[in-house]
N, C-alpha and C positions, 0 to 999 in steps of 0.2 A: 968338260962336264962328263960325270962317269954314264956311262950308255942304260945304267939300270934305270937312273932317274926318270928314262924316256917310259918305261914299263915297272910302274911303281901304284899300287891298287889304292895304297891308303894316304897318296900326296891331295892337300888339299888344298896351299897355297906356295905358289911356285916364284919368288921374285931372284931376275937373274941382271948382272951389269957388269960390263965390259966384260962378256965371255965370248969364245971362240966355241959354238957350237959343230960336232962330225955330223956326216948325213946318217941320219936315224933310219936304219932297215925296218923296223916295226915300233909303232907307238901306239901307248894304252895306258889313258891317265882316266879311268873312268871317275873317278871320287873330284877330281881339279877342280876349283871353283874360282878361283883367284890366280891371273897369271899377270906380275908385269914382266917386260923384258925392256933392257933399257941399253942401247949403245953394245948390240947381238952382234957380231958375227957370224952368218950362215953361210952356212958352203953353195944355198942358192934358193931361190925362191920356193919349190916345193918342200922344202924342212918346215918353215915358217908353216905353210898352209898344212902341212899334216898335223902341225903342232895343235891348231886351231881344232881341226876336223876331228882328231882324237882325242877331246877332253868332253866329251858329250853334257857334260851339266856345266860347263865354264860361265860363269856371270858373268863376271869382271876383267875386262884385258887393258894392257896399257902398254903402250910400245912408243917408244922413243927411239928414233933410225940418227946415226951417222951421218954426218954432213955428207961424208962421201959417196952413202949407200943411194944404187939409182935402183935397185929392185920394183918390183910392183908387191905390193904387199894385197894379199885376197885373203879376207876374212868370212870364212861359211861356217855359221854356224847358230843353229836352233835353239840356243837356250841362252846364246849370250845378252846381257841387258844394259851393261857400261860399257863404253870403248873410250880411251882415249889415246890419240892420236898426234904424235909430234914427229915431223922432219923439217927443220930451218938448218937454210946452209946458202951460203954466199956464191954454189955452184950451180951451175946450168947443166940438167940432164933433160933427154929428149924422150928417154925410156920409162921414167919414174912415173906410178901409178899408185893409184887404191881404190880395192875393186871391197865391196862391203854388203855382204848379203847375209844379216840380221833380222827376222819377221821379228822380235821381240825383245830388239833395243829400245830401250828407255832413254837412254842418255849418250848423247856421242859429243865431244870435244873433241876436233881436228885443228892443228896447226901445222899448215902446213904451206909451204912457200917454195915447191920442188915440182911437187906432182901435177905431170901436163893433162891426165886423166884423173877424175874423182867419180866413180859410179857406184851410186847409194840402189841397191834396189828393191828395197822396201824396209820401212821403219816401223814400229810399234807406234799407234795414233796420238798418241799422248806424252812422243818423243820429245826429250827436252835438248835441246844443239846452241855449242860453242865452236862459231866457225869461224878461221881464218884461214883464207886461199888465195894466194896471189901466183900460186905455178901456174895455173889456167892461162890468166893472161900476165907476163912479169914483166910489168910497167910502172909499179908504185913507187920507181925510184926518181920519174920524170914527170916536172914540171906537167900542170893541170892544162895549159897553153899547149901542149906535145899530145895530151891525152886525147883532145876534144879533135885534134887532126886526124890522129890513128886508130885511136880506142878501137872505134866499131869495124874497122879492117880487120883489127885480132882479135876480136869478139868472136868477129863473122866467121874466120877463118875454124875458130873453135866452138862453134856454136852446135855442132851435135851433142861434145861432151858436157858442154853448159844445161844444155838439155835436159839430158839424160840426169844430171845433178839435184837439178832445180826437181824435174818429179818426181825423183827418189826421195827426197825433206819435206815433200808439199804436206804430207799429212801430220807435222810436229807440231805439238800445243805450245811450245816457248822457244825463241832466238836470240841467240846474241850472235853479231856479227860486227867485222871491225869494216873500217873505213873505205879497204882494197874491195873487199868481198862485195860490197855495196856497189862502190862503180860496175863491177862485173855486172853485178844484176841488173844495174841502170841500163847501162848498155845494151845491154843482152835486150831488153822491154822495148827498144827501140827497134827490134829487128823480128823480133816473134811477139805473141802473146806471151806476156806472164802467168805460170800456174798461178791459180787461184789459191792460196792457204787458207783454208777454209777454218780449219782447227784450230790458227793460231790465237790465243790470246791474250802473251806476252808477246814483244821486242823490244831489244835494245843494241840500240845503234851506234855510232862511235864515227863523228864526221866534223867535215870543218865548215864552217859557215857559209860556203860558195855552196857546199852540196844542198841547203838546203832547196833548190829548186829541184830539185828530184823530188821529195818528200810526197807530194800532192797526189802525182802519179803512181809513186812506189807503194803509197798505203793503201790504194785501191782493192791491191792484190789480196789485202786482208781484213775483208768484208767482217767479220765477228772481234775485233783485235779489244784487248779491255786495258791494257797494262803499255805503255808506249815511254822509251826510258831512252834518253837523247846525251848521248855526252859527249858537248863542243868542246871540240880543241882548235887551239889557233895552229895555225902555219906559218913556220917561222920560218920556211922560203919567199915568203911574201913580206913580213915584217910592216909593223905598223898600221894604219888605217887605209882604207881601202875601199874608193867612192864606187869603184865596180861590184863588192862585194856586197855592197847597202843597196844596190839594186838590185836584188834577187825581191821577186813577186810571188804572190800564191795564188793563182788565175784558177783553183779548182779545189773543189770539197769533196773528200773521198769518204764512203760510206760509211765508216767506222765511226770517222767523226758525226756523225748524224745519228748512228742509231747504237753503238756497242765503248764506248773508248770511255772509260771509268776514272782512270789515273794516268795522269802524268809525270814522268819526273825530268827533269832539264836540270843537267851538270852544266854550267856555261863561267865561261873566265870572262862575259860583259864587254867582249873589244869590240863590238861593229852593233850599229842600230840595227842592223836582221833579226838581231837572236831578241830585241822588243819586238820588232816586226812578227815574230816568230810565236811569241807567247799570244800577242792580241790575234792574229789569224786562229790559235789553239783557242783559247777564249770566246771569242764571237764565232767560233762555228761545233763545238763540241756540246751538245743536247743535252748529253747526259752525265757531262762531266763531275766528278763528284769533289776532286783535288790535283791544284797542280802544284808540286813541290817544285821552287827554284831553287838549286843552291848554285852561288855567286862566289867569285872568287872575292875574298876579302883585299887580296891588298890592289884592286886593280880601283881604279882613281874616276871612275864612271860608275862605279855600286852606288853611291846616293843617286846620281840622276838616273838610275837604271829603276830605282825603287820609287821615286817621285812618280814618273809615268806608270809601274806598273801599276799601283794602286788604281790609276784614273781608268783603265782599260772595262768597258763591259763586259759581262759574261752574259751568254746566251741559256747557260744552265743557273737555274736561282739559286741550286743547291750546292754551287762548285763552292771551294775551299782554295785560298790562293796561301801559300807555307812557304815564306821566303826564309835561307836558311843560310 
């Protein structure tokens, strides 16, 4: 890339991929508003954070890393309000990070499955986050029977940077998170207190029917939550029906469900009586529920008897709406 690009008054959107970036002596992109950069080559970590540091109005960033890049990637910067964030790579690095110090991000989507450090440290209140992290702990490739032995060993082991994570995001008004990031937090709840999110009031979660016996304890954390959006997938290391799995219970009511939780929506493909189990505990305990959207996989051979019961189920709220779809 020609070296003027780097000192250029009137650039205001910068999108670069598969370049081999020199180390930049001086940068001055004051006008920058828009940068992605997608599969960079840097000659090393400090080009990247200048690049950042010297766009003074940048909103928008998006960065897409090399399977092979183990860098720490640090983002500073005062006016940024989008990030989104991808490094997936089938490699094991011990060095790879991201360090994220935004007061006035609105929106961060992180995908990421490398970095053994994630340090958020502070977000805009009304942050909306798409999170996947499994470099923290990278275990999602074994068996749930392997998890429940070790888990909290490499939790514990990484439990500052979990930490440090978890209260970087506590002040975001909406989540999505997938399956991996969930056990993280499970876990993690078993060894520390969980930040309260006090602000949240969207989730949506992405898990398999075992996990629901987290749910109970996990929703706790989000005392105000309105919007709560569940999309079951089966596990097809497990295959077929599964009498361990129909014994998950819900021994506790968390306050959302009592006093703030508006709508529901449950994605479910109907293979294990939990996920009935699952709507009647949402039903008979949500106060103020106003609607819960089912939608059911059609070609799965238990959608009539999945609709028979659900119909007979009471609700606790006279006002809820049940929308099977």
């Amino acid at each position: 890339m020609p070296q003027r690009v780097y000192n250029c008054e009137t650039l205001v959107c910068l999108k670069l991929f598969q370049v081999t970036l020199s180390d930049a002596e001086f940068v001055s992109l004051p006008s920058l508003k828009t940068m992605h950069l997608e599969y960079i080559e840097f000659p090393n970590e400090a080009t990247f954070e200048t690049l950042v540091l010297c766009s003074p109005v940048l909103e928008c960033l998006k960065i897409v890393v090399a399977s092979d890049d183990e860098k720490v990637f640090r983002v500073h910067s005062r006016s940024l309000k989008r990030l989104t964030f991808e490094r997936v790579s089938p490699f094991l690095f011990d060095s790879a990070g991201v360090v994220i110090d935004a007061p006035r991000l609105c929106f961060l989507n992180i995908n990421d499955n490398i970095s053994k450090s994630v340090i958020i440290h502070k977000l805009e209140s009304n942050a909306v986050l798409q999170i996947s992290l499994l470099g923290i702990v990278r275990l999602e490739e074994f068996d749930d029977e392997f998890f429940d032995d070790i888990y909290e060993v490499i939790v514990s082991s990484k439990i500052s940077n979990i930490h440090k994570f978890l209260h970087g995001i506590s002040m975001a008004r909406s989540m999505k998170i997938c399956r991996g990031t969930l056990k993280i937090m499970c876990h993690y709840s078993k060894l520390e207190p969980f930040p309260q999110f006090s602000n949240m009031s969207y989730l949506d979660i992405t898990l398999y029917p075992r996990d629901f016996k987290w749910l109970p304890a996990f929703l706790e954390s989000f005392p105000n939550l309105k919007y709560l959006a569940l999309v079951m997938v089966c596990d097809d290391r497990k295959g077929g029906f599964s009498e361990d799995i129909d014994q998950v219970s819900f021994s506790s009511v968390p306050e959302c469900l009592l006093s703030s939780l508006e709508f529901v929506e449950l994605i479910a493909p109907v293979q294990y009586d939990v996920e009935l189990k699952l709507v009647k505990y949402l039903l008979k305990n949500s106060a103020v529920l106003e609607k819960l959207i089912l939608r059911l996989a059609s070609y799965n051979s238990r959608r009539d008897y999945m609709l028979k019961k659900l119909l007979k189920i009471p609700r606790v709220s006279t006002k809820c709406k049940v929308v099977i779809l």
